[in-house]
Structure formats: structure tokens, C-alpha cells
C-alpha positions as a Markdown table, in Angstrom:
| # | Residue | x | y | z |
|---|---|---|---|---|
| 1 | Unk | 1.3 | -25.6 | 53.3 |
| 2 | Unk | -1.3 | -22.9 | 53.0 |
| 3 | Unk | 1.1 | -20.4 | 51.6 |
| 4 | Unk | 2.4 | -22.9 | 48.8 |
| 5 | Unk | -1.3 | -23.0 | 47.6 |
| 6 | Unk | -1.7 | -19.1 | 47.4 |
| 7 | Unk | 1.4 | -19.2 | 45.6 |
| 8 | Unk | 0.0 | -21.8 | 43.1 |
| 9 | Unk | -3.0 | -19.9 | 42.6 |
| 10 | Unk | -1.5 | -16.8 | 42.4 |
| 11 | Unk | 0.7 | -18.2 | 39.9 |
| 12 | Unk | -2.0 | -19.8 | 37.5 |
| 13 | Unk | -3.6 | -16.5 | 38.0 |
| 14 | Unk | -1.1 | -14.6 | 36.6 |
| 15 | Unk | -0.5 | -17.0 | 33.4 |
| 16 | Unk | -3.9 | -16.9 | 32.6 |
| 17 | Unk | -4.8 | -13.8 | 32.8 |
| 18 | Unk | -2.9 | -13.3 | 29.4 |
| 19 | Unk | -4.4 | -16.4 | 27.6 |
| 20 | Unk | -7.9 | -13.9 | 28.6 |
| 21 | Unk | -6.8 | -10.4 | 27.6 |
| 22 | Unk | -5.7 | -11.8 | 24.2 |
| 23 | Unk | -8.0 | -10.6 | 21.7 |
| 24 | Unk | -7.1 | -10.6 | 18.0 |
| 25 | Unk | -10.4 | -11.1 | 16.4 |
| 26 | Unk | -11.5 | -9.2 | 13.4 |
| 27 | Unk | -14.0 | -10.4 | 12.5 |
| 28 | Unk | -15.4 | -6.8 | 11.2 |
| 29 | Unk | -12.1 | -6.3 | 8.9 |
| 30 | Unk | -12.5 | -10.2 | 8.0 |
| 31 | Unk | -16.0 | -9.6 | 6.5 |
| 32 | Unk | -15.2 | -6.8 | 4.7 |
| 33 | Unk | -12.3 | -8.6 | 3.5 |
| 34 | Unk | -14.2 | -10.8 | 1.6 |
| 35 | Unk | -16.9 | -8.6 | 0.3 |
| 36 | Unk | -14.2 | -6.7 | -1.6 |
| 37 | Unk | -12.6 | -9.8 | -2.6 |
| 38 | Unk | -15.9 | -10.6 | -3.9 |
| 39 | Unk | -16.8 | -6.8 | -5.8 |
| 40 | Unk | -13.2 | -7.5 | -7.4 |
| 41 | Unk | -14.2 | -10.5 | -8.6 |
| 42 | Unk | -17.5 | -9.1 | -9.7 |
| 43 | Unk | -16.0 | -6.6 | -11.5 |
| 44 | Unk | -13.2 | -8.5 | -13.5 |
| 45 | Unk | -16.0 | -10.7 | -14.7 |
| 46 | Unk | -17.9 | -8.4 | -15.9 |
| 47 | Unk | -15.4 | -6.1 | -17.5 |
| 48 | Unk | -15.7 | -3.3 | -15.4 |
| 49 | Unk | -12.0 | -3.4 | -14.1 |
| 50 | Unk | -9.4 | -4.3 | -16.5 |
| 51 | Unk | -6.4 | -6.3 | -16.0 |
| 52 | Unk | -4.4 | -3.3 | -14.4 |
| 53 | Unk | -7.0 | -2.2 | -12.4 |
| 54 | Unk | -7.5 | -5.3 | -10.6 |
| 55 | Unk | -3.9 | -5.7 | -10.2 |
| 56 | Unk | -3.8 | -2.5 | -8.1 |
| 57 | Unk | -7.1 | -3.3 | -6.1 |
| 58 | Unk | -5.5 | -6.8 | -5.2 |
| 59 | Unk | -2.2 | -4.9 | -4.3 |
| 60 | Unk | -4.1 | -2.9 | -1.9 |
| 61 | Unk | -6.4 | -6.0 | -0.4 |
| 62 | Unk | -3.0 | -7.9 | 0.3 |
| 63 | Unk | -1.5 | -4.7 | 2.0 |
| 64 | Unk | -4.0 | -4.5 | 4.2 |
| 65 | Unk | -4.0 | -8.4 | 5.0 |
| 66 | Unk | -0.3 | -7.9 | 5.7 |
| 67 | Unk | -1.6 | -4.7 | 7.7 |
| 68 | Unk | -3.9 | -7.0 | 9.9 |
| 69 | Unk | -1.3 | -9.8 | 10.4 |
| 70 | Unk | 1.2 | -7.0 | 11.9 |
| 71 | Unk | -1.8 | -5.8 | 14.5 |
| 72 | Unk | -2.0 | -9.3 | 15.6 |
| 73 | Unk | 1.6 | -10.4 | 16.0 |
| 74 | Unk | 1.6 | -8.9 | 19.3 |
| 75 | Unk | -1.3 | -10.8 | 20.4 |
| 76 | Unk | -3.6 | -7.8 | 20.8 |
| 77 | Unk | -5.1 | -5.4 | 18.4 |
| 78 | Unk | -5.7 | -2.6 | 19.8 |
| 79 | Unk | -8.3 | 0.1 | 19.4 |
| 80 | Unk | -6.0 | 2.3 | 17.3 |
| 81 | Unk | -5.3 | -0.9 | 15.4 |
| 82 | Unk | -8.4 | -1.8 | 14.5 |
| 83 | Unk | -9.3 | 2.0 | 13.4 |
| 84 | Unk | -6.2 | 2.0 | 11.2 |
| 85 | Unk | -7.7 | -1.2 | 9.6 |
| 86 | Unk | -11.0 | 0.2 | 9.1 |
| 87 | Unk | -9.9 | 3.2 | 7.1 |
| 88 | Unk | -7.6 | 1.1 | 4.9 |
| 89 | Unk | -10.7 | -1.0 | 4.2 |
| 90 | Unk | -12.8 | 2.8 | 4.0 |
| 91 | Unk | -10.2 | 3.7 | 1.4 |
| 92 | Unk | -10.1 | 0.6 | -0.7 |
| 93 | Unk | -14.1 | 0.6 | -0.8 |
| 94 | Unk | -13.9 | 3.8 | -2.5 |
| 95 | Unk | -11.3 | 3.1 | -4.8 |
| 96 | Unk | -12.8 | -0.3 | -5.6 |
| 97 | Unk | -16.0 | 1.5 | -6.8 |
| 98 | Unk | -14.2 | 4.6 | -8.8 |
| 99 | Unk | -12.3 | 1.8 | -10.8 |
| 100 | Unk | -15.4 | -0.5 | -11.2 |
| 101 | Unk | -17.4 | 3.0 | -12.4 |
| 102 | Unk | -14.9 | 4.9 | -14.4 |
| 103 | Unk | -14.7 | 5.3 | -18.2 |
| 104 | Unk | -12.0 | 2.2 | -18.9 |
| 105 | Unk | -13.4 | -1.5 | -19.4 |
| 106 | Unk | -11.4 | -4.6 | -20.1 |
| 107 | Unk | -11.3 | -5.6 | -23.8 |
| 108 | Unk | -13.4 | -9.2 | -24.2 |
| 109 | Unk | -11.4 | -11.4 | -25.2 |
């Protein structure tokens, strides 16, 4: 009898240990997310990016979406993960301001 409980709790041990060591939270790469989303935005309405532009920008933003998704289909994303995230969203920062500060501006319509 008092081995069948060791066994039990040896058992719910060991299944929830992984419910515990999941961690897929971003919530770092999810904020930035949407503040680029939003300097897009920005800069569509205001003429800074043209039509093109945008299109590209949004490329990017939905690459590294599809990027974050892969990290977390294991159930963990890792350190090396997460970094690889952060320069995508280092990367599209920087190209989000070139276009919204370069010489080209969409045509009002």
C-alpha cells in the first residue's frame, strides 16, 4: 500500500513537472509587436511610407509572427529563441524608421 502511493506521487510528479517548465511567454516580443504595428500605421497615415513600403514592413512583421509561433510550437522558447526574436524585431525597428524618414512619400490621394 505504501509503495502504490510513492508510485502515484511519483507519477503526478513527473506529469507536472512539464505543465511547470513550459514557458512560451513573450510578452517582450508581443509589445514590440504592437508598437511597430502601431509606427506602420503611423506612418501610412501620414504619408511617410507609401503603399510599397508598407507592404514590405508588414512582410517583415508577419515573418517574425510566423518566427515566434515556430519558437513556441515546441512548448518552450528558449534563450536562443527569444534572442533570435529580438534581433528580427532590432532589425525591423530600423528599417521601419529608414522607410518612414527617407526621401519617398505616398501620393495623397
Amino acid at each position: 500500500m505504501k509503495s502504490a502511493k510513492i508510485v502515484s506521487v511519483l507519477l503526478a510528479t513527473l506529469f507536472a513537472i512539464p505543465v511547470f517548465a513550459q514557458n512560451t511567454n513573450t510578452p517582450n516580443i508581443d509589445k514590440r509587436q504592437e508598437n511597430q504595428q502601431q509606427r506602420i500605421a503611423a506612418g501610412i497615415k501620414s504619408g511617410a511610407l507609401t503603399a510599397k513600403e508598407a507592404g514590405n514592413l508588414e512582410k517583415r512583421e508577419a515573418r517574425i509572427a510566423a518566427d515566434k509561433q515556430a519558437a513556441k510550437a515546441d512548448g518552450v522558447v528558449t534563450r536562443e529563441e527569444r534572442a533570435k526574436l529580438q534581433r528580427e524585431e532590432n532589425r525591423a525597428s530600423k528599417k521601419i524608421y529608414q522607410k518612414k524618414h527617407n526621401a519617398r512619400t505616398a501620393v495623397a490621394g
